[in-house]
C-alpha positions in Angstrom: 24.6 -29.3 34.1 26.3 -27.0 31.9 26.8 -27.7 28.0 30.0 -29.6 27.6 30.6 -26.4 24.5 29.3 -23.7 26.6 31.9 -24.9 29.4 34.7 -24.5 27.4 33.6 -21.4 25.6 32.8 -19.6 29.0 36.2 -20.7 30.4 38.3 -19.9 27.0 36.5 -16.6 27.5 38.0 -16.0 30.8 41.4 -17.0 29.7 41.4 -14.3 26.6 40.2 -11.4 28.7 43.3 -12.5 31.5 45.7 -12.3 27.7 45.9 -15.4 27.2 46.3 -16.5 23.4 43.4 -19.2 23.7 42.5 -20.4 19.8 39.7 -22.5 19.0 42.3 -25.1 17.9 43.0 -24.9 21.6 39.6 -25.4 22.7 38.8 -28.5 20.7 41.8 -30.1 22.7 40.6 -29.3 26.0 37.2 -30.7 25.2 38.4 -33.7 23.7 40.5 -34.0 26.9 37.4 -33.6 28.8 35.7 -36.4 26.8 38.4 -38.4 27.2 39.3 -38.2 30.9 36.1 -37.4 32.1 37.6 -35.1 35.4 36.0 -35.7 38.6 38.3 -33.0 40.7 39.7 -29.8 40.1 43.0 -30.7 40.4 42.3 -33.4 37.4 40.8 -30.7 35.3 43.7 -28.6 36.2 45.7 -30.9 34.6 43.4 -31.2 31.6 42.9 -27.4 31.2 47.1 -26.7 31.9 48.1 -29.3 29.3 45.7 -28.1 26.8 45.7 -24.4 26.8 48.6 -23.1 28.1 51.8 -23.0 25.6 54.2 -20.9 27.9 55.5 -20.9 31.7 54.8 -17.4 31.6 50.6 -18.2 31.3 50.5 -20.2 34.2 50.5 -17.8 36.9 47.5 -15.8 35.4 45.9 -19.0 34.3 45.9 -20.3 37.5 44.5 -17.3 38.6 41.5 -17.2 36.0 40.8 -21.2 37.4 40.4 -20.5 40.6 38.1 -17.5 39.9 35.6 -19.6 38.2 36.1 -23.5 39.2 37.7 -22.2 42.6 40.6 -24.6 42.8 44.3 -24.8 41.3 47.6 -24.0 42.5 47.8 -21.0 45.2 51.4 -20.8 45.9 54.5 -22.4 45.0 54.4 -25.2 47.5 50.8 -26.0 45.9 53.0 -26.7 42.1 54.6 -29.2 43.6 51.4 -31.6 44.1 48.9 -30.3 46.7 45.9 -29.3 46.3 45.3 -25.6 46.5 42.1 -24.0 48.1 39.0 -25.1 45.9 36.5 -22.6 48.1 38.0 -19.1 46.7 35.1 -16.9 46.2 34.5 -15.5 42.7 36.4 -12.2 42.3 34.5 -9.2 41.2 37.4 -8.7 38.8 36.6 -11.6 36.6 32.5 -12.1 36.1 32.7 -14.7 33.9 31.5 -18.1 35.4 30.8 -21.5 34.1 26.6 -22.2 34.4 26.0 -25.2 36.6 29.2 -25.9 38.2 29.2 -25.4 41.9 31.8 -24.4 44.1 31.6 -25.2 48.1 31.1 -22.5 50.2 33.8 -21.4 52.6 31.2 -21.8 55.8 29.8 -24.5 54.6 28.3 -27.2 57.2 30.7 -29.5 58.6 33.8 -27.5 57.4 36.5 -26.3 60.1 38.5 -23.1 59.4 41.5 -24.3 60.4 41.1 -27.7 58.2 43.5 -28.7 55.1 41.7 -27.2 52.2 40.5 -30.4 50.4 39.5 -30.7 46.1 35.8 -29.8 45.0 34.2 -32.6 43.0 33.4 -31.3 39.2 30.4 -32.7 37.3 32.0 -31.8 33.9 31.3 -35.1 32.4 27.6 -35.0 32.5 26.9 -32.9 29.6 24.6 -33.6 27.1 26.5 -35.5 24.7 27.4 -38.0 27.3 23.6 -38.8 27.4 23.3 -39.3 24.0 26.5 -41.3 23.8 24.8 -44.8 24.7 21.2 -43.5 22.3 20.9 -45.7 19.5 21.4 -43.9 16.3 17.5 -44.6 15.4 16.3 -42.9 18.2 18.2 -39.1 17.8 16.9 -36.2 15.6 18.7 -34.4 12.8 19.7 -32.2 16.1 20.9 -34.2 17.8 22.9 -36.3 15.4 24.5 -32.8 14.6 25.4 -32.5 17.9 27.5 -36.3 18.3 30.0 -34.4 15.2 31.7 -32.4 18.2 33.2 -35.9 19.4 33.2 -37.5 16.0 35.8 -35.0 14.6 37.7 -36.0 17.1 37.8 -40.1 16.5 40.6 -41.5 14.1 40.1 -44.1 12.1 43.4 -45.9 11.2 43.3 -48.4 9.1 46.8 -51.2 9.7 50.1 -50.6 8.0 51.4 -52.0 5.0 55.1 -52.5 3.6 55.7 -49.6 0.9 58.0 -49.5 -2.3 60.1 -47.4 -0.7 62.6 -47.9 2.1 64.3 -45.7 4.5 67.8 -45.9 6.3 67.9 -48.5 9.3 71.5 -49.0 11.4 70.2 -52.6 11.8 67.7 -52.6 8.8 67.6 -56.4 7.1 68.7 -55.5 3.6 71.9 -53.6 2.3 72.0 -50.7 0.8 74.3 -51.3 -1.9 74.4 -47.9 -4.0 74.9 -46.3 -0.8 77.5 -48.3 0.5 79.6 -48.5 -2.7 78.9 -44.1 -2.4 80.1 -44.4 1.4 83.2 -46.1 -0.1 85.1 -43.8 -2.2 85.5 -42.5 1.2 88.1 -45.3 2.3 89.8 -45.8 -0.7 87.0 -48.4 -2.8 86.8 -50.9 0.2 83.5 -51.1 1.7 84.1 -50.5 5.6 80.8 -50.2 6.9 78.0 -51.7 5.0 74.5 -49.0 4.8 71.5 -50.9 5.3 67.9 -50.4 4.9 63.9 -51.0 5.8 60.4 -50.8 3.7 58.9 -47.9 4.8 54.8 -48.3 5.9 52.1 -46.4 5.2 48.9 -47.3 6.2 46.0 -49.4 4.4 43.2 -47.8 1.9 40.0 -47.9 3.9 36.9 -48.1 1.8 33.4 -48.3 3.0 29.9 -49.3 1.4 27.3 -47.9 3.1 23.3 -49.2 2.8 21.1 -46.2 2.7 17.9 -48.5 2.0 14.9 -47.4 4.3 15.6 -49.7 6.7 19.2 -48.5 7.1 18.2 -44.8 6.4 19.0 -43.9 10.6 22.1 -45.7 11.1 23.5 -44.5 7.2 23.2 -40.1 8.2 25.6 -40.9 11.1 27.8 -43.1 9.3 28.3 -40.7 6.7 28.5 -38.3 9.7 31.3 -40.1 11.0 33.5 -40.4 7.6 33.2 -37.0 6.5 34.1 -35.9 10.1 37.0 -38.5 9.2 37.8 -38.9 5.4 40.4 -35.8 5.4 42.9 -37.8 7.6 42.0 -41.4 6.3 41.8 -40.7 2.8 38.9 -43.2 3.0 36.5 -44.0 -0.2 32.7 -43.8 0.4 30.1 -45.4 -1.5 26.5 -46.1 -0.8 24.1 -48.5 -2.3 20.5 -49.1 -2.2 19.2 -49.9 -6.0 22.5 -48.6 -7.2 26.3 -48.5 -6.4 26.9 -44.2 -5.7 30.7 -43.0 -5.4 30.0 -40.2 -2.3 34.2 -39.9 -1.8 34.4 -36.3 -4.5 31.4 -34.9 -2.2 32.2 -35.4 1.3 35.5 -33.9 0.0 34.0 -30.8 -1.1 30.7 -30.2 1.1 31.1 -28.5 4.6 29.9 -29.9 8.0 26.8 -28.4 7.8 25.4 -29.6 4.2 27.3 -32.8 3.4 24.7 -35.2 4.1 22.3 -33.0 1.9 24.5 -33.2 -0.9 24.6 -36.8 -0.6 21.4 -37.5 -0.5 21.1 -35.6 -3.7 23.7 -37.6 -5.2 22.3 -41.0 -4.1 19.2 -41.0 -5.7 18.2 -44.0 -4.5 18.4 -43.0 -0.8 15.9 -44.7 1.2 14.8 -47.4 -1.2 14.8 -51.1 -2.0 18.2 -53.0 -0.9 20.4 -54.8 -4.0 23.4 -55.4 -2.2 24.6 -58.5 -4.8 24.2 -56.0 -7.7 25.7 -53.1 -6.4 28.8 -55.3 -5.0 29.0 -57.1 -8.4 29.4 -53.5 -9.7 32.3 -52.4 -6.9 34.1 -55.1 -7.7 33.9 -54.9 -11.7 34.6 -51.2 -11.8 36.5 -50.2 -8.9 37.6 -53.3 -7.4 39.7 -54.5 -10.2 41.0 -51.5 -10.8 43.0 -51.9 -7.1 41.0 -49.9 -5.2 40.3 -52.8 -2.7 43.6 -54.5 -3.4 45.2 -54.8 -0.1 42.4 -52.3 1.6 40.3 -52.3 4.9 36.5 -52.6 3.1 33.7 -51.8 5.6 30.4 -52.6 4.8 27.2 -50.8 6.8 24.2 -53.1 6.2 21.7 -54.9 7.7 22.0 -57.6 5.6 18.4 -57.3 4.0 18.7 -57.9 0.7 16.2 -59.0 -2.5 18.5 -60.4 -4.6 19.7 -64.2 -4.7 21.7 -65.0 -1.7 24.1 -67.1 -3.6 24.8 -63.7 -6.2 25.9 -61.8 -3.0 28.2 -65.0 -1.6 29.9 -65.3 -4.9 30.5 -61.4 -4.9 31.5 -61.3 -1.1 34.3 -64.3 -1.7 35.7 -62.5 -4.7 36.0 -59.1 -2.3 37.4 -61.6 0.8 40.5 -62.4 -1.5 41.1 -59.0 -2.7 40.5 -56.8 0.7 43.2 -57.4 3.4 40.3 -57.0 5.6 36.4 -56.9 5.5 34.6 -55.9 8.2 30.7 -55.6 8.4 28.8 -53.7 10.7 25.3 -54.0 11.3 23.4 -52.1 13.4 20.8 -55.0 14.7 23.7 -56.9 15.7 23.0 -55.0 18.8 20.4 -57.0 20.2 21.7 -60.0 22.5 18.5 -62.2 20.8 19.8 -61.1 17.1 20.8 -64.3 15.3 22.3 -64.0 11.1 19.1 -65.6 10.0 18.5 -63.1 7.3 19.4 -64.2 4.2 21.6 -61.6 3.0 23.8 -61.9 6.0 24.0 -65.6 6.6 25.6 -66.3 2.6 28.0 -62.8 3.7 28.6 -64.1 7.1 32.0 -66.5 6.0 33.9 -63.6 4.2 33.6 -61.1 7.0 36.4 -60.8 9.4 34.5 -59.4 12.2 31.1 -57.8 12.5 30.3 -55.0 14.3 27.5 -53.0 15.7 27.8 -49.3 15.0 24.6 -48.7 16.5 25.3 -45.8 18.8 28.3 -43.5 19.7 30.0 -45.7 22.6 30.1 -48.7 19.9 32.2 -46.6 17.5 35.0 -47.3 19.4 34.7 -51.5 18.6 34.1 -50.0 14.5 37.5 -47.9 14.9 39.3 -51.2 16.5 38.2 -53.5 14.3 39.3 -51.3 11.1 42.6 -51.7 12.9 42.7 -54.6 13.8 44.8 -57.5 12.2 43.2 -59.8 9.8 41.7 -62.7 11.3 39.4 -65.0 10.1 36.4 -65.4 12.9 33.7 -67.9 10.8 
């Protein structure tokens, strides 16, 4: 099966040499389409291919014509734009020599197939690539490579966060408040009387997101593709990260400044304490007194990556957890051995945080992202 990047580089390829403008910003969408949709026809990942990469009517006719060279299906007259499938068992021209690795096309005289038969669509294993198989791998198992590799789909996961009213308002024909300045403005207009009254409505914007991440030994696996995932989505959330072990370490200034390839080095050189002893009471007595108070988590979505292991006094990390509970608009916990159908919050560290959580959530693999991203944006909710 061919590399879900190498598909869409190969094809890309095609289209450029045919002159089609084909950027990489291009590219990214039709492999998060891919991802996404997961085609299982040509005429699906028609769709997929003409929605992301073509901009103009005009690139349609030689796109179509660079798609059936290499996946051998698409649209082969005008008829064929109006719904029906088009002939999936073209042969490969010798005018276009680039081809996809590892996607077959039926053969025209193949077994079982009548000439004079309704050409039919080819199936297309495009979502078997590799990073499908490592989207149900726990975190634990992967290698540094093949964490790296799970970033192509993280960049493309948002993590919103729900909205709240703002100070400022915006114009609304049925908004609940008046507008008063701008009425009496509107007025001078019909001699001082107030004819039609200008209303309003709070804008939204959404909530802070802040996250505490444990980067303790036991957490050390789960904590590189954490930190993965927020500097693949910090940018658009504006999110803070910190991470605690021994000590509380503000990581948001350097996953702001460090590049894909060396922000978890950087972060491990600024978290000293990476893959040590676990204080989580002391280092959320110290969020709380320093950046906490300060309205940082006033009103904000707080995540918390932990296991829950902990060697301070349980009832220290209770106290701390209910003074963040009536702070955060939200606090959501996600532990990685939560997993397991047998796991049970004996642990002493998670049973005194269990009452202030909103929700817990795994996080251990790539397909339980998904439940972390809805439960950051989720309403908030009270489970325990």
């Amino acid at each position: 099966m061919p590399d879900l990047p190498e598909l869409v580089a190969s094809f890309t390829a095609a289209l450029r040499d045919a002159g089609i403008d084909v950027g990489p910003d291009r590219g990214r969408g039709f492999a998060r389409a891919l991802t996404l949709l997961a085609p299982t026809t040509t005429r699906e990942l028609r769709y997929c291919a003409l929605a992301t990469l073509v901009s103009s009517r005009e690139q349609i006719e030689p796109f179509d014509a660079v798609f059936r060279a290499v996946f051998g299906g698409g649209p082969a007259d005008h008829g064929a734009r109006r719904g029906q499938a088009g002939d999936p068992a073209r042969p490969l021209p010798d005018a276009v020599p680039a081809r996809v690795p590892g996607i077959r096309r039926p053969s025209a005289d193949g077994p079982g197939r009548d000439p004079g038969a309704r050409p039919r669509e080819a199936a297309v294993p495009v979502a078997a690539s590799p990073l499908d198989r490592l989207a149900n791998r726990d975190f634990a198992d992967l290698s540094a490579e093949e964490l790296a590799r799970l970033s192509e789909v993280m960049r493309t996961m948002v993590l919103r966060t729900p909205a709240r009213p703002s100070r400022r308002h915006r114009s609304a024909r049925h908004g609940t408040r008046v507008d008063v300045r701008r009425t009496l403005s509107g007025s001078r207009r019909t001699g001082g009387q107030p004819l039609r009254l200008r209303r309003f409505v709070p804008r939204t914007r959404p909530r802070d997101l802040v996250v505490l991440c444990d980067i303790s030994g036991s957490m050390e696996p789960y904590a590189r593709a954490m930190l993965q995932l927020l500097f693949c989505a910090a940018r658009a959330t504006h999110a803070e990260v910190f991470t605690f072990a021994t000590r509380l370490t503000r990581l948001t200034p350097v996953l702001r400044r460090s590049g894909p390839y060396d922000a978890l080095a950087r972060a491990g050189r600024a978290a000293p304490d990476w893959s040590g002893g676990t204080r989580i009471g002391e280092c959320l007595a110290e969020f709380n007194e320093r950046f906490g108070r300060r309205g940082m988590a006033h009103g904000a979505v707080v995540a918390i990556v932990s296991d829950g292991w902990d060697t301070g006094r349980p009832a220290d990390l209770a106290t701390h957890m209910a003074r963040l509970s009536r702070v955060a608009h939200r606090v959501v916990w996600v532990n990685p051995r939560s997993a397991s159908p047998r796991y049970r919050p004996l642990v002493a560290g998670m049973a005194a945080a269990l009452p202030y959580c909103d929700t817990v959530v795994s996080g251990h693999d790539l397909a339980a992202l998904d439940d972390f991203a809805a439960a950051l944006s989720a309403p908030r909710h009270r489970r325990w």
